[in-house]
TITORNU-782154 format. One record per residue: residue number from 0; residue in three letters; x negated, y, z negated of N, C-alpha, C, O in turn. Coordinates in steps of 0.02 Angstrom, whole numbers, plus 50000, padded with zeros to 5 digits. Layout:
// residues N
n=NUM&res=Ala&n.u=X&n.v=Y&n.w=Z&ca.u=X&ca.v=Y&ca.w=Z&c.u=X&c.v=Y&c.w=Z&o.u=X&o.v=Y&o.w=Z;
...
***
This chain:
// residues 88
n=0&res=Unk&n.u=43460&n.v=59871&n.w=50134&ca.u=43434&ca.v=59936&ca.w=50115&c.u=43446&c.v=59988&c.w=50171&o.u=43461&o.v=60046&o.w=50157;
n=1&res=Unk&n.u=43440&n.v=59962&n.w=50245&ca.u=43453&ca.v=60005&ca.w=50275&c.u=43535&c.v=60026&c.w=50289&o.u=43555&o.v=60081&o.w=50309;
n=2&res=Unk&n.u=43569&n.v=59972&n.w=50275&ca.u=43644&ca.v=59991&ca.w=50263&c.u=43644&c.v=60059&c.w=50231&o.u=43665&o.v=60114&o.w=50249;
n=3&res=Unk&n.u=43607&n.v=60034&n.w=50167&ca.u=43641&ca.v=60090&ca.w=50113&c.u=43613&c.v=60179&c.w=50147&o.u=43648&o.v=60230&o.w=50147;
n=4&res=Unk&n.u=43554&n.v=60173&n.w=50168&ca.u=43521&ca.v=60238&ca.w=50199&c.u=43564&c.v=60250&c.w=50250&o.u=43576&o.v=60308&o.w=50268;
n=5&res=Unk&n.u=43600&n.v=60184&n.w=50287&ca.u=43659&ca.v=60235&ca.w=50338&c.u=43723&c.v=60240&c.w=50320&o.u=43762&o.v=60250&o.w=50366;
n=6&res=Unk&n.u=43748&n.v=60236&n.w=50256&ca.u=43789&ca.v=60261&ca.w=50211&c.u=43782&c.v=60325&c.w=50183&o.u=43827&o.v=60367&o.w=50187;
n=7&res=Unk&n.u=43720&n.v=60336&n.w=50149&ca.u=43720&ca.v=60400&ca.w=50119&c.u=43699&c.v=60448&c.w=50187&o.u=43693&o.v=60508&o.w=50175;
n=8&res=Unk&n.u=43688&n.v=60427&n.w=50255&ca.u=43682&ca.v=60486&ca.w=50312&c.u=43739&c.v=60497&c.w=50337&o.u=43736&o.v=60535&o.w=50386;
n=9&res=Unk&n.u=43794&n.v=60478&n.w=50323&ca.u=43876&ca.v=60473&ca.w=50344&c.u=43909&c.v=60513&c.w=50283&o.u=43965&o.v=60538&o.w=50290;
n=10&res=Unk&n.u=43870&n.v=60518&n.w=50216&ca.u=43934&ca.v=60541&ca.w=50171&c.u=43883&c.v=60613&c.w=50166&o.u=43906&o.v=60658&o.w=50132;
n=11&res=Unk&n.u=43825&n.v=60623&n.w=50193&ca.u=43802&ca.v=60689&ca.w=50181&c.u=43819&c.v=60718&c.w=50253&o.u=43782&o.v=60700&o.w=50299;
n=12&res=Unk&n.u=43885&n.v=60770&n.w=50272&ca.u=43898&ca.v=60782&ca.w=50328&c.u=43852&c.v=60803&c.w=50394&o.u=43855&o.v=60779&o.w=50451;
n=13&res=Unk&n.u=43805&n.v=60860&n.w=50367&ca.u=43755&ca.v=60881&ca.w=50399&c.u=43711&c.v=60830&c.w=50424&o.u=43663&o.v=60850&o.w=50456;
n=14&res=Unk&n.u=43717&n.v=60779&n.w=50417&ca.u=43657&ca.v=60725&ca.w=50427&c.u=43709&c.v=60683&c.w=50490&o.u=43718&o.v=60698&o.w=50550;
n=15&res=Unk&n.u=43740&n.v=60621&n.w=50445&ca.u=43783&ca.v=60590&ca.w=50505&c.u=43743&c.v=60556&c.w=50556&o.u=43683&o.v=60542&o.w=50554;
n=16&res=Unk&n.u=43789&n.v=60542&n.w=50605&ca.u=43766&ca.v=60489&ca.w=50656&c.u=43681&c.v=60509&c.w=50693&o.u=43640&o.v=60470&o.w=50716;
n=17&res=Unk&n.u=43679&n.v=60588&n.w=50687&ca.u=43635&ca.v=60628&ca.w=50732&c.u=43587&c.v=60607&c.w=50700&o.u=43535&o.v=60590&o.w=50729;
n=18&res=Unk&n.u=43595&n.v=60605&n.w=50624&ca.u=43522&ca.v=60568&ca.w=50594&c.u=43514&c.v=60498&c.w=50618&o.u=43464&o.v=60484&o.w=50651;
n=19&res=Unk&n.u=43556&n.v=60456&n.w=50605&ca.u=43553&ca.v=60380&ca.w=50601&c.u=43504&c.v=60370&c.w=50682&o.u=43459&o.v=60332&o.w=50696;
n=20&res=Unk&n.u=43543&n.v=60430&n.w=50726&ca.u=43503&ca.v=60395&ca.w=50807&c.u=43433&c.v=60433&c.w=50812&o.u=43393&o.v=60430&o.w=50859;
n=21&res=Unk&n.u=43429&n.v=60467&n.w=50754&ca.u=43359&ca.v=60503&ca.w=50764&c.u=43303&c.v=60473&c.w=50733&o.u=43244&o.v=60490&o.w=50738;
n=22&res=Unk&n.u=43338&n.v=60407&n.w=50687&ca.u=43291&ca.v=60373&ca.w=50647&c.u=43291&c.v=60305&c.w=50671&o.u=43336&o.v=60263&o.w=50664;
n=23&res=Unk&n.u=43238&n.v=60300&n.w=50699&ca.u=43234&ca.v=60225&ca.w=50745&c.u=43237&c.v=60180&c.w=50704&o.u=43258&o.v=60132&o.w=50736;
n=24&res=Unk&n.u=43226&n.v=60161&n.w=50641&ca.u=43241&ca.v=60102&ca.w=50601&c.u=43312&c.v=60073&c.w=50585&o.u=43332&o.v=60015&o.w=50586;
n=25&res=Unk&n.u=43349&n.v=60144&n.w=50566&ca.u=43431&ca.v=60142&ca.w=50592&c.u=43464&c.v=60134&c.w=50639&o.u=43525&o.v=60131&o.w=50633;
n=26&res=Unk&n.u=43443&n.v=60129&n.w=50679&ca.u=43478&ca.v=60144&ca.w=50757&c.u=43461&c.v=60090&c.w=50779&o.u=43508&o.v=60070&o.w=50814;
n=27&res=Unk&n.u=43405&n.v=60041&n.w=50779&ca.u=43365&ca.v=59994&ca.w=50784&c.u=43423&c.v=59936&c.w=50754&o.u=43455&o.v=59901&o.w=50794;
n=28&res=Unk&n.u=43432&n.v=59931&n.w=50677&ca.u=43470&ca.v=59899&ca.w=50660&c.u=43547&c.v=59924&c.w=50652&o.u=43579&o.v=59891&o.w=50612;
n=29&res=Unk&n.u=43573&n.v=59964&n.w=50678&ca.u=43632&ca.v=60000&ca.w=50667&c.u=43683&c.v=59938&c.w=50694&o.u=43725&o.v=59910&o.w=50658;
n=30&res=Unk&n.u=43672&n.v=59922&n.w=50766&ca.u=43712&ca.v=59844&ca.w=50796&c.u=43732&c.v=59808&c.w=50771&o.u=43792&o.v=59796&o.w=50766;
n=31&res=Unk&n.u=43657&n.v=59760&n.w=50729&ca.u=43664&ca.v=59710&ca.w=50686&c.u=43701&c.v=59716&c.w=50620&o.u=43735&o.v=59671&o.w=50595;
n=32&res=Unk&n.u=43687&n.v=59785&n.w=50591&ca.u=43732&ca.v=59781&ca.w=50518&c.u=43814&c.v=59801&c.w=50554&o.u=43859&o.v=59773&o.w=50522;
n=33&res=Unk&n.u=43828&n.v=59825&n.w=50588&ca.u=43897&ca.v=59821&ca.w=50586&c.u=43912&c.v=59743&c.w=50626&o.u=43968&o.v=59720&o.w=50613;
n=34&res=Unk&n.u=43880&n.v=59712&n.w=50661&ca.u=43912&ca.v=59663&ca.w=50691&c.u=43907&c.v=59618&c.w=50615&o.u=43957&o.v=59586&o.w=50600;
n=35&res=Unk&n.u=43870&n.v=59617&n.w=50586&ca.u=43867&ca.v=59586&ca.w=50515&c.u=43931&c.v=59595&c.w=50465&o.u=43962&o.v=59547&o.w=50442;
n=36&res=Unk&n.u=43948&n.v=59665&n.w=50452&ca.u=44005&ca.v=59685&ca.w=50408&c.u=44064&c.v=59668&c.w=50456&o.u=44108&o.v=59631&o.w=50435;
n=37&res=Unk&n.u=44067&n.v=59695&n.w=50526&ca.u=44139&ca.v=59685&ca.w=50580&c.u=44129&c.v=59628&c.w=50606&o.u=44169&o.v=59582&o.w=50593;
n=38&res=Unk&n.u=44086&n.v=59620&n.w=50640&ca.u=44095&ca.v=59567&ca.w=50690&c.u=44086&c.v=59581&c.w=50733&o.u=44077&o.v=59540&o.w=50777;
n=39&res=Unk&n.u=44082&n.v=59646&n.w=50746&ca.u=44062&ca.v=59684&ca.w=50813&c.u=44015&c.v=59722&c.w=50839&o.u=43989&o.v=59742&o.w=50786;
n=40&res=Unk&n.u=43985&n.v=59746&n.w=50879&ca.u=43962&ca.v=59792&ca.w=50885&c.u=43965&c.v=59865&c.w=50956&o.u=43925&o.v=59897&o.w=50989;
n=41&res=Unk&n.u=44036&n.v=59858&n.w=50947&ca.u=44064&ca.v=59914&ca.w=50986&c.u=44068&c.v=59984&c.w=50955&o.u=44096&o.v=60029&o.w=50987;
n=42&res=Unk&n.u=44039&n.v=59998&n.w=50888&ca.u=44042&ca.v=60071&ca.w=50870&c.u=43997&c.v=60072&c.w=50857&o.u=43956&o.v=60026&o.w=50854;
n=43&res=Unk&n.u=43987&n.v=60155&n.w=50837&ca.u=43915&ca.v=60176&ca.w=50783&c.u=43940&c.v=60155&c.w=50733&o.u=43986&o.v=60114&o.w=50738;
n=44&res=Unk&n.u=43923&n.v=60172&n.w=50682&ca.u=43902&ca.v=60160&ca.w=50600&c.u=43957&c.v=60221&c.w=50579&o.u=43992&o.v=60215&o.w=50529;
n=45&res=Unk&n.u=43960&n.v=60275&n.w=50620&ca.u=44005&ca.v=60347&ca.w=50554&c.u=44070&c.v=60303&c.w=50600&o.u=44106&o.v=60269&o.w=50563;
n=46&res=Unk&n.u=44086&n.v=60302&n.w=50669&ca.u=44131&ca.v=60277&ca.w=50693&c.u=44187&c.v=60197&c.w=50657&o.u=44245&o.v=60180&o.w=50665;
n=47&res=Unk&n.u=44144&n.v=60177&n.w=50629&ca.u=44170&ca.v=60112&ca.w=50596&c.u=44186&c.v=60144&c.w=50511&o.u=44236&o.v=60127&o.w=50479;
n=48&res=Unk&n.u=44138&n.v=60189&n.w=50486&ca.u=44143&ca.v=60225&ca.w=50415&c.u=44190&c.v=60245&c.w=50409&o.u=44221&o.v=60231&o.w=50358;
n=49&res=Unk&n.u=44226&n.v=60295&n.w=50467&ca.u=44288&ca.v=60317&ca.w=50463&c.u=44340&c.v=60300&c.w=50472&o.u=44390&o.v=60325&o.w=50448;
n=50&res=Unk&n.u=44336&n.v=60251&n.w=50513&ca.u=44407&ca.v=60200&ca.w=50507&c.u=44425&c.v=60158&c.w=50458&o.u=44479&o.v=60130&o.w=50451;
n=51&res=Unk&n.u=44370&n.v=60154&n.w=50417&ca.u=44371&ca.v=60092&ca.w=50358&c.u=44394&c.v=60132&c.w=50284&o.u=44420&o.v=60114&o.w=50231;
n=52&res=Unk&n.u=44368&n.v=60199&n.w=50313&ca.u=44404&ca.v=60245&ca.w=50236&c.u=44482&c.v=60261&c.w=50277&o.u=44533&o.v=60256&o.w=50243;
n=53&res=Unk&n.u=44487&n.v=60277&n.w=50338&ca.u=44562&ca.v=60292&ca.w=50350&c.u=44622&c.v=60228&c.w=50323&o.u=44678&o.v=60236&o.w=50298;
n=54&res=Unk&n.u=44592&n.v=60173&n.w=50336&ca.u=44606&ca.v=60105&ca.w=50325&c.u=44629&c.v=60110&c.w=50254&o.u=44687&o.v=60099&o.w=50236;
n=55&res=Unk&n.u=44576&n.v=60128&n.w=50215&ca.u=44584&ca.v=60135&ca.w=50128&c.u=44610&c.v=60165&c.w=50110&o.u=44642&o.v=60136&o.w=50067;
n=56&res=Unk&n.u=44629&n.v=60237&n.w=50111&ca.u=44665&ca.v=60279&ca.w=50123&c.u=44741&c.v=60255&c.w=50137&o.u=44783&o.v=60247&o.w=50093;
n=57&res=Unk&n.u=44747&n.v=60248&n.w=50180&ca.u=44809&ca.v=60215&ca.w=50196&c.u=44809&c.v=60139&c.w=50151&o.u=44862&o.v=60148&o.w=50121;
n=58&res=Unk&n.u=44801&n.v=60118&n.w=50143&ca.u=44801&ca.v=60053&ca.w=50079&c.u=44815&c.v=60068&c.w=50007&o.u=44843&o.v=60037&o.w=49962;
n=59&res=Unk&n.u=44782&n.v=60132&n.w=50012&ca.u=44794&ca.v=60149&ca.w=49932&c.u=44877&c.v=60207&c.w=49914&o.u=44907&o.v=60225&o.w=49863;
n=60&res=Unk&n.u=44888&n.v=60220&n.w=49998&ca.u=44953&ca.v=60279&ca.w=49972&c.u=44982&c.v=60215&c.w=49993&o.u=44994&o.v=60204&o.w=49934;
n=61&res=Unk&n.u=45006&n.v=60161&n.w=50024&ca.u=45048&ca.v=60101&ca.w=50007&c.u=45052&c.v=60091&c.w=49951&o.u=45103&o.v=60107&o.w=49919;
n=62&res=Unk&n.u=44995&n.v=60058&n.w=49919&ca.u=44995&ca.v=60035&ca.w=49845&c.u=45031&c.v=60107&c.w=49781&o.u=45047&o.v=60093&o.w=49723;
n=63&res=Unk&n.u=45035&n.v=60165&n.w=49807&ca.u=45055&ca.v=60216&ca.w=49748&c.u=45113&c.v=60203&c.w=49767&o.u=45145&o.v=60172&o.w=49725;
n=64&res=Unk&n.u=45155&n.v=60219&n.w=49841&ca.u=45222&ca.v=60219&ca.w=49853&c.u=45257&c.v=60151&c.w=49842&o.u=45316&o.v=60146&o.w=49825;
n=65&res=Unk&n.u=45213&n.v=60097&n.w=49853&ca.u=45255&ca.v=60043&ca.w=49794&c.u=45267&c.v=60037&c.w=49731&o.u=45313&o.v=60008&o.w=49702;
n=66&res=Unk&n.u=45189&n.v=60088&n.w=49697&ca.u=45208&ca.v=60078&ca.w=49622&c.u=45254&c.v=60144&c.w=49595&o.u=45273&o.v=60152&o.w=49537;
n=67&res=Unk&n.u=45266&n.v=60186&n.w=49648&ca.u=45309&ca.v=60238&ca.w=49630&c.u=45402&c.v=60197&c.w=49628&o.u=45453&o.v=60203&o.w=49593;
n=68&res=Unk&n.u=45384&n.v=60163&n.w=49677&ca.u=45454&ca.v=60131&ca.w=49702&c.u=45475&c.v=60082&c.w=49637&o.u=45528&o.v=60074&o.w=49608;
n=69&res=Unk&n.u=45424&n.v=60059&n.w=49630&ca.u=45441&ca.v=60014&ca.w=49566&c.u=45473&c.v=60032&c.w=49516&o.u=45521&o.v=60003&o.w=49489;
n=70&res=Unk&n.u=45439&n.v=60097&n.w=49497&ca.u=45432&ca.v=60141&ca.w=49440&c.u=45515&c.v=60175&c.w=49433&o.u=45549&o.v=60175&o.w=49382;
n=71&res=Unk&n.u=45533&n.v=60201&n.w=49493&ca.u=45606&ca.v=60210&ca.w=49486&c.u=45650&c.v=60131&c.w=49476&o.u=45676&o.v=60116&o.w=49422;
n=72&res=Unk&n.u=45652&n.v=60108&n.w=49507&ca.u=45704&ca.v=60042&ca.w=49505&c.u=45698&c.v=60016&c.w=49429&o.u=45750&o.v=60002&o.w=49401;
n=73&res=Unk&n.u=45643&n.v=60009&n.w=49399&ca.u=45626&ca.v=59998&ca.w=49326&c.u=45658&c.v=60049&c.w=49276&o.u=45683&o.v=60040&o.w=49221;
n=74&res=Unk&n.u=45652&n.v=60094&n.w=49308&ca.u=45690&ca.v=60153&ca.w=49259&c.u=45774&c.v=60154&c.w=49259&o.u=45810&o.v=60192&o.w=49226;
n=75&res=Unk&n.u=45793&n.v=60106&n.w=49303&ca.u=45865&ca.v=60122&ca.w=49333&c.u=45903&c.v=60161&c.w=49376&o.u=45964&o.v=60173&o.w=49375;
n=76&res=Unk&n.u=45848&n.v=60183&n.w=49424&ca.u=45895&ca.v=60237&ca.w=49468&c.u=45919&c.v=60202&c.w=49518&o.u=45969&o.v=60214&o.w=49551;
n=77&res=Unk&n.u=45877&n.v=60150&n.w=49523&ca.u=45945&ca.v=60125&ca.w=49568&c.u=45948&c.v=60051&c.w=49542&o.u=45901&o.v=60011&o.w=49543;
n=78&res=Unk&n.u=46013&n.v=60043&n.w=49519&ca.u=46045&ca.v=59986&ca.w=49463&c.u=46039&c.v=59931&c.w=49505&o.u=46011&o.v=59879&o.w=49489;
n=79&res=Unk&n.u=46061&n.v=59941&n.w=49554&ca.u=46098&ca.v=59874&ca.w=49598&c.u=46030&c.v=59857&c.w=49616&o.u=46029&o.v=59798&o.w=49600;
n=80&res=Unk&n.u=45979&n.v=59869&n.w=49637&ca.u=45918&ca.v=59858&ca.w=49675&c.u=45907&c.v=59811&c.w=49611&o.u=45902&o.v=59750&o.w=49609;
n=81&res=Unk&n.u=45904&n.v=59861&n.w=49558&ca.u=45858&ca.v=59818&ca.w=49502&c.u=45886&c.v=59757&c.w=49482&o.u=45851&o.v=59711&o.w=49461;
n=82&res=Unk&n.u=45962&n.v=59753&n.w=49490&ca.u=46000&ca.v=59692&ca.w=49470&c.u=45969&c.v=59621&c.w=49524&o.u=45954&o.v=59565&o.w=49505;
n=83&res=Unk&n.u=45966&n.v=59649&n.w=49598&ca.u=45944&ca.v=59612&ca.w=49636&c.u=45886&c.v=59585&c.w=49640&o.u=45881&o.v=59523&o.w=49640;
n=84&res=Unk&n.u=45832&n.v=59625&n.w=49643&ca.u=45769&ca.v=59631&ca.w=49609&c.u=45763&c.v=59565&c.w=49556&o.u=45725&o.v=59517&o.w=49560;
n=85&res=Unk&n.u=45811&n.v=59579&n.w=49509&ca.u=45806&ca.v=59524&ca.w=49433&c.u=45830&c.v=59468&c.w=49455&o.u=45802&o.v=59418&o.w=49434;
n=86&res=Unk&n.u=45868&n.v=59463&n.w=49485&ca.u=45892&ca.v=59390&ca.w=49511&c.u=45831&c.v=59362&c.w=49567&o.u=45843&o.v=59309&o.w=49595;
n=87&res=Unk&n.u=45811&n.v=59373&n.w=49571&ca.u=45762&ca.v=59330&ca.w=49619&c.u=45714&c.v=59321&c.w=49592&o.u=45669&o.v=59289&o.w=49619;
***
């Protein structure tokens, strides 16, 4: 539960980390839930939030530029790829 309360203080900007260390129940457990989710506990809570959406972010424009990539070779723009492609 307190995860989720230092989730929604990270996606409401005005609030953020400044809340999480101003609320001793968060801050208290802030360590333990990320060493729980990471393994670690070398960041804050927005510090680990934002690398994990940059992370996703970047995961998800891979996954479009492959399915874009696909999407041409399927269509035939490039023949020989797709011939190669089919043989394997």
């Amino acid at each position: 539960m307190v995860l989720e309360e230092m989730q929604k203080a990270y996606n409401v900007s005005f609030l953020g980390q400044d809340f999480i260390d101003g609320c001793s129940a968060m801050k208290n457990v802030e360590g333990e839930a990320l060493d729980f989710v990471d393994g670690s506990k070398d960041c804050t809570f927005s510090q680990f939030e934002k690398s994990h959406r940059e992370y996703k972010e970047c995961q998800n424009k891979a996954v479009d530029l492959k399915d874009r990539g696909m999407a041409l070779i399927n269509v035939g723009l490039f023949s020989d790829v797709k011939y190669d492609f089919d043989r394997s």
